[in-house]
VOGU-3710 file (C-alpha; in Angstrom, 3 decimals, decimal comma):
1> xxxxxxxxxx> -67,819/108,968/-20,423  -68,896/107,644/-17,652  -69,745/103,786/-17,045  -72,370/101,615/-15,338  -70,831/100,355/-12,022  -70,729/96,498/-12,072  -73,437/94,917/-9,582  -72,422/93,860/-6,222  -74,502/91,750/-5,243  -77,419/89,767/-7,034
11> xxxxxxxxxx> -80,247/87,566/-5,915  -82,247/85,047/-8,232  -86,247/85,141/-6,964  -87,634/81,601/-8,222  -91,262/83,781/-9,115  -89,533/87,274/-10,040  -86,199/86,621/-11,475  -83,168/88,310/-10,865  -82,568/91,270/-8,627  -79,277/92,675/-8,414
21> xxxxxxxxxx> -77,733/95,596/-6,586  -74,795/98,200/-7,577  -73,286/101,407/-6,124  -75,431/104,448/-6,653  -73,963/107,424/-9,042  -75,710/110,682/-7,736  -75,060/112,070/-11,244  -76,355/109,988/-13,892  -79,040/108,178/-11,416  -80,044/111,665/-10,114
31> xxxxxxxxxx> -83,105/112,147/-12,657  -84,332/109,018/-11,917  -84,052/109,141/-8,241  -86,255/112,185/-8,436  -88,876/110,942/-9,692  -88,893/108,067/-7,180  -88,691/110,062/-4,303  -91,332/112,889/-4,810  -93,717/110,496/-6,301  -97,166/110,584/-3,830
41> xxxxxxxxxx> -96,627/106,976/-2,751  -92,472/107,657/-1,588  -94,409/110,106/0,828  -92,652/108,350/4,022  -89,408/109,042/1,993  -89,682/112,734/2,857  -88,319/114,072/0,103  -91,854/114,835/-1,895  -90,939/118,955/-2,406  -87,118/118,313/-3,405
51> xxxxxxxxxx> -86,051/119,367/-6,493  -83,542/117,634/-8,987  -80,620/120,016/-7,536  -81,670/118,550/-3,800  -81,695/115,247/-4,833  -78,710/114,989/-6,898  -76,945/117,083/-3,936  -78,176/114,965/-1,232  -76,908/111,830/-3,144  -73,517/113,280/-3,400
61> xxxxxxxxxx> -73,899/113,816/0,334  -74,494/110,536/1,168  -72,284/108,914/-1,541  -69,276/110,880/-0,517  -70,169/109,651/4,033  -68,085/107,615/5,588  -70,626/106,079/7,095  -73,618/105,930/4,985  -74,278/104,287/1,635  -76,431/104,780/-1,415
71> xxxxxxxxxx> -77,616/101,538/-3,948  -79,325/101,259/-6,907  -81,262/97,961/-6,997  -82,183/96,219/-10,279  -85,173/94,044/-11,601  -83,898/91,908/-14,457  -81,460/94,233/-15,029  -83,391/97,609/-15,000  -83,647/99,964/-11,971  -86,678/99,254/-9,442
81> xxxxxxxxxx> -85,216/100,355/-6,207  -83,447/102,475/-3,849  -81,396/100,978/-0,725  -79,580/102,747/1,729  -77,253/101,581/4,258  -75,649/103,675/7,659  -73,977/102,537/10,500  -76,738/103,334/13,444  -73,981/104,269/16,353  -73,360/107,542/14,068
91> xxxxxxxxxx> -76,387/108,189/12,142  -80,121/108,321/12,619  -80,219/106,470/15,580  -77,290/108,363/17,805  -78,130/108,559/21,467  -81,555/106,541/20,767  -80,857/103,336/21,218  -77,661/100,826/22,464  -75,846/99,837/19,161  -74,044/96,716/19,213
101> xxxxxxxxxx> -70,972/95,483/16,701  -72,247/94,380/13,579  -75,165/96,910/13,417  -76,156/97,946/10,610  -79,404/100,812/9,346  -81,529/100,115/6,255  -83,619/102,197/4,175  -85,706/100,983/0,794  -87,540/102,127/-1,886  -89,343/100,788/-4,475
111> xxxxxxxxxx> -89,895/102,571/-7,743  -93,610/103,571/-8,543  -95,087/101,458/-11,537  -98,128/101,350/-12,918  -98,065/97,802/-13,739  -97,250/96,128/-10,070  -95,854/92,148/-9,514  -97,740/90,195/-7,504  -95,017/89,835/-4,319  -92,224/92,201/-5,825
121> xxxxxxxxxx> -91,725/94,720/-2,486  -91,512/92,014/-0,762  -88,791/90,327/-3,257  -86,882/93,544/-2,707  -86,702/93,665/0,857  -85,420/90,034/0,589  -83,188/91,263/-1,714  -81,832/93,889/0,145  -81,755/92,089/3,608  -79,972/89,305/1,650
131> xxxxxxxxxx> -77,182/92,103/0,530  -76,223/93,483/4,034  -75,845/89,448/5,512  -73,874/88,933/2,496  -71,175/91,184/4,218  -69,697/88,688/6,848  -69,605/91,959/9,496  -73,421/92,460/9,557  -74,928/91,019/12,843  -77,918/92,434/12,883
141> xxxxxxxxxx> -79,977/95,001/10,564  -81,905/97,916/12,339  -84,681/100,049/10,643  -86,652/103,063/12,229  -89,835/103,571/9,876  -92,773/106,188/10,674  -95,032/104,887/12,830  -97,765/105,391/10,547  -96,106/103,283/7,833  -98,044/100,034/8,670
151> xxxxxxxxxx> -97,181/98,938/5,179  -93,286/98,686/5,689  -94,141/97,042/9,120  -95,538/94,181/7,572  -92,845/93,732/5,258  -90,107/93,770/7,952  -92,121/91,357/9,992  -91,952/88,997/7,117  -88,134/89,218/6,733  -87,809/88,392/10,010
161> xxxxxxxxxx> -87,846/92,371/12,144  -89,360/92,090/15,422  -90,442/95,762/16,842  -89,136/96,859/19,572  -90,308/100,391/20,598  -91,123/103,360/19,352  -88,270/106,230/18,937  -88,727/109,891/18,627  -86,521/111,103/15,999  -86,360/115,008/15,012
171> xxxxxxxxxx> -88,700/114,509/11,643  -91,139/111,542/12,850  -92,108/108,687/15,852  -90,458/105,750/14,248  -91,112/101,968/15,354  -87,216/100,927/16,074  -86,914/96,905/14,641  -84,226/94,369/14,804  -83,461/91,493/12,331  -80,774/89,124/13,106
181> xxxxxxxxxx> -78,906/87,200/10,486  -80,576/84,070/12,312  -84,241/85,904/12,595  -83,669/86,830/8,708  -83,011/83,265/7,597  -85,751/81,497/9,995  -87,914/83,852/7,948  -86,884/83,189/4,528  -85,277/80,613/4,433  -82,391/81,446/2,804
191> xxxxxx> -78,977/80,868/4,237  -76,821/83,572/4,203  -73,768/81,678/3,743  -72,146/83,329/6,661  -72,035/81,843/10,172  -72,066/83,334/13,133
//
């Protein structure tokens, strides 16, 4: 019987509540995942054709990594996102850019609803930005989203990501951003707890 793992890490959003992040299990969160990730709007997620076999399988890919993590993020206690974590200086990013200690790469995404919150994407990016400066080794967080994705651009900018040129990766052009631990509190104003 398997059992919920515990939360890692948990945020309270004084307009949204609480949001709260645990390790993903690419077994019993597989059927969910897959309907996140082929859903129309997850189209940037590239995984639109996969079937629940690919997903669960790439889950267990990533799960099982050295160097690349898997999250299942939590609205009030019920799932509402997907974060993923890599170190940059051996995934995604090899050979594109100069990685410095403390990197760390981010992917999101939120869950398609039909009834949306007023400021919620942007509660989870907080969220999840708040979870990798909550681990005293993260420096700086570094993101490569489709060019195209002018959506996620504005988010980052709000969390405090400045661009700073485009990268051509094997599967798109993305925009390669930064976000210190000091850019990411200037722009939230949340302290991290953690100095530098």
């Amino acid at each position: 019987m398997s059992t919920t793992p515990a939360p890692l890490f948990s945020r309270t959003d004084p307009a949204l509540g609480t949001f709260s992040v645990r390790p993903l299990d690419p077994f019993s969160d597989a059927e969910l995942l897959h309907g996140w990730v082929t859903h129309p709007k997850a189209s940037f997620w590239m995984m639109q054709d996969a079937s629940l076999t690919e997903v669960e399988r790439e889950y267990v890919r990533i799960t099982a990594h050295d160097h690349h993590h898997a999250f299942l993020g939590l609205h009030e206690g019920r799932p509402a996102f997907l974060m993923e974590s890599y170190d940059p200086s051996r995934l995604e990013l090899v050979g594109l850019y100069e990685a410095s200690p403390g990197d760390v790469g981010m992917h999101f995404l939120v869950a398609p609803t039909d009834t949306p919150l007023a400021g919620f994407t942007r509660a989870v990016i907080t969220t999840v930005m708040a979870a990798l400066f909550a681990d005293p080794a993260t420096r700086r967080v570094v993101v490569e989203p489709d060019v195209r994705n002018t959506a996620v651009h504005a988010l980052n900018e709000a969390v405090g990501f400045v661009p700073e040129r485009e990268v051509r990766k094997p599967e798109k052009v993305a925009l390669l951003s930064f976000c210190t631990r000091e850019q990411f509190e200037a722009a939230t104003a949340l302290t991290t707890g953690v100095t530098a």
